[in-house]
C-alpha positions in Angstrom: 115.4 81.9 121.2 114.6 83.3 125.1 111.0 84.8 124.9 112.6 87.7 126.8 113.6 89.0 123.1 110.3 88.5 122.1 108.7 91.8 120.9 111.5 94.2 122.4 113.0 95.3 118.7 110.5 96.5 116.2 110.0 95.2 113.2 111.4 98.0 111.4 114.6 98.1 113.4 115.1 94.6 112.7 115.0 95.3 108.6 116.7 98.6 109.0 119.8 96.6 110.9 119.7 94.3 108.3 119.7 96.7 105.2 122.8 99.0 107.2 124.4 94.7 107.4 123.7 94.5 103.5 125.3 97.6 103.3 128.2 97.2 104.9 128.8 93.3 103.2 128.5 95.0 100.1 131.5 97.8 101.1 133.8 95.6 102.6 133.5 92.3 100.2 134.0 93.4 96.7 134.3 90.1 95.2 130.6 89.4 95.8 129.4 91.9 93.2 126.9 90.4 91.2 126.5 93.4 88.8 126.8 97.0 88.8 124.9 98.7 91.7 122.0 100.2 90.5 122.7 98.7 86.9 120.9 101.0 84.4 117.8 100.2 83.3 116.9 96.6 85.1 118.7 97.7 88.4 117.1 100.8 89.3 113.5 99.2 87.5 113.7 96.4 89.8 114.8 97.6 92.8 112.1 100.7 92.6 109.1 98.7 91.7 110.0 95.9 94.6 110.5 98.7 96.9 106.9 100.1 95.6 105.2 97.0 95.9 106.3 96.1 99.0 105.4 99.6 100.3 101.3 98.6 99.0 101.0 95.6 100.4 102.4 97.1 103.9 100.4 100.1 104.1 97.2 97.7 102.6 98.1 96.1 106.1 98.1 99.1 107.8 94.8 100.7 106.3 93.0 97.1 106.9 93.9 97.4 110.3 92.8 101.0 110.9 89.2 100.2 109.2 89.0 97.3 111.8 90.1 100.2 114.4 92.9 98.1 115.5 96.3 98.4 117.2 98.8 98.5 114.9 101.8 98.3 117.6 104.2 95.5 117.2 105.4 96.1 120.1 101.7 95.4 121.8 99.9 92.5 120.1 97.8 91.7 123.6 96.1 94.9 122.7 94.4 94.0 118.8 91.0 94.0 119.3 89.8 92.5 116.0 91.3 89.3 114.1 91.8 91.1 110.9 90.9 88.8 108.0 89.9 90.6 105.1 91.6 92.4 102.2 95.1 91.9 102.1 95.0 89.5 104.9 92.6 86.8 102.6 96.7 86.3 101.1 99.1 87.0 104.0 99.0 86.9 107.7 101.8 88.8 107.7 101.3 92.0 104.9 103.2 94.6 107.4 106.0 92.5 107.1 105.9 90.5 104.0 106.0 94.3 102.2 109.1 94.9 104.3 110.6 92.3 103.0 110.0 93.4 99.7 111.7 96.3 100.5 114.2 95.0 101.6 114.9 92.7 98.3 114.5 96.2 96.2 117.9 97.0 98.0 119.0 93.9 97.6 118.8 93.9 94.2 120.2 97.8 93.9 123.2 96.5 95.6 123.7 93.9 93.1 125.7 91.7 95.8 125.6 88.2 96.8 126.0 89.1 100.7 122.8 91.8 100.5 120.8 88.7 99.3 122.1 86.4 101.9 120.6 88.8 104.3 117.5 88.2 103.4 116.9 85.1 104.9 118.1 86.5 108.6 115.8 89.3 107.9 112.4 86.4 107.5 114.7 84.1 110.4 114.2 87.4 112.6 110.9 88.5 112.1 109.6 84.8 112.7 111.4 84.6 115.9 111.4 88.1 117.7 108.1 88.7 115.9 105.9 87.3 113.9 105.6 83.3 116.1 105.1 85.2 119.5 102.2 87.2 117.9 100.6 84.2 116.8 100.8 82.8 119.8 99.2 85.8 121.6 96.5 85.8 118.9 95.9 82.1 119.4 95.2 82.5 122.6 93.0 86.0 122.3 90.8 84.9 119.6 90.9 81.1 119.7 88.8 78.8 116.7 88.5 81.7 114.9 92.4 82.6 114.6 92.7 78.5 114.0 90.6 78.5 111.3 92.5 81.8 109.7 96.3 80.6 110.5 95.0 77.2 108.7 93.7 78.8 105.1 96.2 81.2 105.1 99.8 81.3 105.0 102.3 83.0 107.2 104.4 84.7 104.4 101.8 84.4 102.2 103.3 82.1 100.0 105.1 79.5 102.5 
Protein backbone atom coordinates (compact mmCIF):
# COMPACT_ATOMS: atom_id res chain seq x y z
CA UNK A 1 0.00 0.00 0.00
CA UNK A 2 1.55 3.73 -1.01
CA UNK A 3 3.07 5.18 2.32
CA UNK A 4 1.27 8.38 1.24
CA UNK A 5 -1.94 6.68 3.07
CA UNK A 6 0.09 5.96 5.83
CA UNK A 7 -1.31 7.74 8.99
CA UNK A 8 -3.77 10.16 7.03
CA UNK A 9 -7.23 8.26 8.38
CA UNK A 10 -7.43 7.81 12.13
CA UNK A 11 -7.84 4.90 13.59
CA UNK A 12 -11.25 5.49 14.67
CA UNK A 13 -12.45 6.59 11.22
CA UNK A 14 -11.07 3.48 9.89
CA UNK A 15 -13.41 1.23 12.53
CA UNK A 16 -16.23 3.69 12.35
CA UNK A 17 -16.32 3.17 8.21
CA UNK A 18 -16.18 -0.28 8.91
CA UNK A 19 -19.06 -0.68 11.48
CA UNK A 20 -21.44 2.00 9.08
CA UNK A 21 -19.95 -1.18 6.06
CA UNK A 22 -21.23 -3.87 8.64
CA UNK A 23 -24.19 -1.99 8.85
CA UNK A 24 -25.16 -1.52 5.69
CA UNK A 25 -24.15 -5.61 4.59
CA UNK A 26 -26.42 -6.47 7.20
CA UNK A 27 -29.56 -4.08 5.56
CA UNK A 28 -29.05 -4.93 2.18
CA UNK A 29 -28.17 -8.88 2.42
CA UNK A 30 -30.82 -10.57 4.36
CA UNK A 31 -29.87 -14.02 3.70
CA UNK A 32 -26.75 -13.60 5.86
CA UNK A 33 -28.57 -13.42 9.16
CA UNK A 34 -27.07 -15.56 11.53
CA UNK A 35 -29.67 -15.00 14.29
CA UNK A 36 -31.92 -12.36 15.45
CA UNK A 37 -30.21 -9.00 15.93
CA UNK A 38 -29.66 -8.31 19.28
CA UNK A 39 -31.03 -11.93 20.17
CA UNK A 40 -32.32 -11.77 23.84
CA UNK A 41 -30.40 -12.71 26.43
CA UNK A 42 -26.87 -13.98 24.62
CA UNK A 43 -27.07 -11.13 21.93
CA UNK A 44 -27.27 -8.15 23.84
CA UNK A 45 -24.91 -10.03 26.85
CA UNK A 46 -22.28 -10.54 24.30
CA UNK A 47 -22.25 -7.76 22.29
CA UNK A 48 -22.32 -5.33 25.58
CA UNK A 49 -19.59 -7.05 27.56
CA UNK A 50 -17.24 -7.18 24.14
CA UNK A 51 -18.01 -3.64 23.65
CA UNK A 52 -17.04 -3.06 27.57
CA UNK A 53 -14.03 -4.90 27.42
CA UNK A 54 -12.70 -3.63 24.51
CA UNK A 55 -13.48 -0.12 25.83
CA UNK A 56 -10.86 -1.17 29.19
CA UNK A 57 -8.27 -2.43 27.46
CA UNK A 58 -8.32 0.88 25.07
CA UNK A 59 -8.62 3.44 27.64
CA UNK A 60 -5.81 1.07 29.78
CA UNK A 61 -3.88 2.16 26.62
CA UNK A 62 -4.70 5.50 26.91
CA UNK A 63 -4.10 6.05 30.79
CA UNK A 64 -0.57 4.11 30.33
CA UNK A 65 0.28 6.50 27.95
CA UNK A 66 -0.71 9.63 29.81
CA UNK A 67 1.31 8.35 33.10
CA UNK A 68 4.29 8.03 30.67
CA UNK A 69 3.23 11.76 29.51
CA UNK A 70 3.09 10.64 26.05
CA UNK A 71 1.47 11.59 22.69
CA UNK A 72 -1.44 9.80 22.18
CA UNK A 73 -1.99 11.16 18.36
CA UNK A 74 -2.21 8.47 15.74
CA UNK A 75 -1.91 10.72 13.56
CA UNK A 76 1.78 11.87 15.03
CA UNK A 77 3.80 8.79 16.12
CA UNK A 78 7.30 10.91 15.41
CA UNK A 79 6.25 12.80 18.39
CA UNK A 80 6.00 9.74 21.49
CA UNK A 81 8.49 10.47 23.77
CA UNK A 82 8.56 7.27 25.82
CA UNK A 83 8.41 3.51 24.58
CA UNK A 84 5.53 2.59 26.68
CA UNK A 85 6.03 -0.93 27.96
CA UNK A 86 4.25 -1.51 31.00
CA UNK A 87 0.65 -2.37 32.11
CA UNK A 88 -1.39 -3.20 29.40
CA UNK A 89 1.38 -3.06 27.03
CA UNK A 90 3.43 -6.28 28.91
CA UNK A 91 0.22 -8.18 26.54
CA UNK A 92 -0.36 -5.96 23.49
CA UNK A 93 1.54 -3.54 21.48
CA UNK A 94 -1.39 -2.44 20.14
CA UNK A 95 -4.19 -1.96 23.34
CA UNK A 96 -5.81 1.38 21.55
CA UNK A 97 -6.58 -0.71 18.80
CA UNK A 98 -6.92 -4.26 19.86
CA UNK A 99 -9.98 -2.71 22.22
CA UNK A 100 -11.38 -1.28 19.11
CA UNK A 101 -11.53 -4.23 17.66
CA UNK A 102 -13.36 -5.56 20.40
CA UNK A 103 -15.78 -3.14 19.87
CA UNK A 104 -16.15 -3.62 16.83
CA UNK A 105 -16.85 -7.66 17.30
CA UNK A 106 -19.67 -6.48 20.11
CA UNK A 107 -21.43 -5.11 16.95
CA UNK A 108 -20.65 -7.71 15.10
CA UNK A 109 -22.18 -10.03 17.18
CA UNK A 110 -25.50 -7.53 17.82
CA UNK A 111 -25.87 -7.75 14.16
CA UNK A 112 -25.97 -11.33 14.21
CA UNK A 113 -24.73 -11.35 10.35
CA UNK A 114 -22.26 -13.25 8.50
CA UNK A 115 -21.11 -9.95 6.38
CA UNK A 116 -20.58 -7.80 9.92
CA UNK A 117 -18.12 -10.61 10.80
CA UNK A 118 -16.44 -10.67 7.53
CA UNK A 119 -15.61 -7.14 8.20
CA UNK A 120 -13.57 -7.77 10.76
CA UNK A 121 -10.77 -8.87 9.13
CA UNK A 122 -10.59 -5.55 6.79
CA UNK A 123 -10.96 -3.68 9.95
CA UNK A 124 -7.22 -5.68 11.51
CA UNK A 125 -6.03 -5.64 7.33
CA UNK A 126 -6.50 -1.72 7.76
CA UNK A 127 -5.18 -0.86 10.87
CA UNK A 128 -1.92 -2.97 10.05
CA UNK A 129 -1.44 -1.21 6.92
CA UNK A 130 -2.57 2.59 7.31
CA UNK A 131 -1.57 2.27 10.98
CA UNK A 132 -0.24 0.15 13.14
CA UNK A 133 3.26 -1.31 10.55
CA UNK A 134 4.10 2.49 9.77
CA UNK A 135 4.14 3.16 13.58
CA UNK A 136 6.46 0.48 14.19
CA UNK A 137 8.54 1.47 11.87
CA UNK A 138 8.78 5.05 13.18
CA UNK A 139 9.30 3.55 16.70
CA UNK A 140 12.04 1.32 15.40
CA UNK A 141 13.76 3.85 14.26
CA UNK A 142 13.15 6.46 17.44
CA UNK A 143 13.89 4.13 20.09
CA UNK A 144 15.98 1.39 18.50
CA UNK A 145 17.32 -2.07 20.82
CA UNK A 146 14.96 -1.18 23.16
CA UNK A 147 11.73 -1.16 20.74
CA UNK A 148 13.59 -4.60 19.32
CA UNK A 149 13.66 -6.16 22.37
CA UNK A 150 9.74 -5.11 23.16
CA UNK A 151 8.28 -5.85 19.46
CA UNK A 152 10.21 -9.41 20.03
CA UNK A 153 8.44 -10.54 23.62
CA UNK A 154 5.35 -9.04 22.74
CA UNK A 155 2.89 -9.52 20.18
CA UNK A 156 1.31 -7.10 17.76
CA UNK A 157 -2.41 -8.01 18.51
CA UNK A 158 -1.61 -9.44 21.46
CA UNK A 159 -2.33 -12.73 20.65
CA UNK A 160 -0.89 -13.18 16.97
Amino acid sequence: MARWFEHKIPPPVIDAGCAALMWCLAQTWPTGQLWARAAWPWGWISAIGLAAMGSAVALAGVRAFGRARTTVNPLAPQKASALVTTGIYQFTRNPMYLGMLLVLCGWAVWLGHAAALAVLPLSVMLLNQLQIKPEERILRQRFGQDYARYIARVKRWGLW
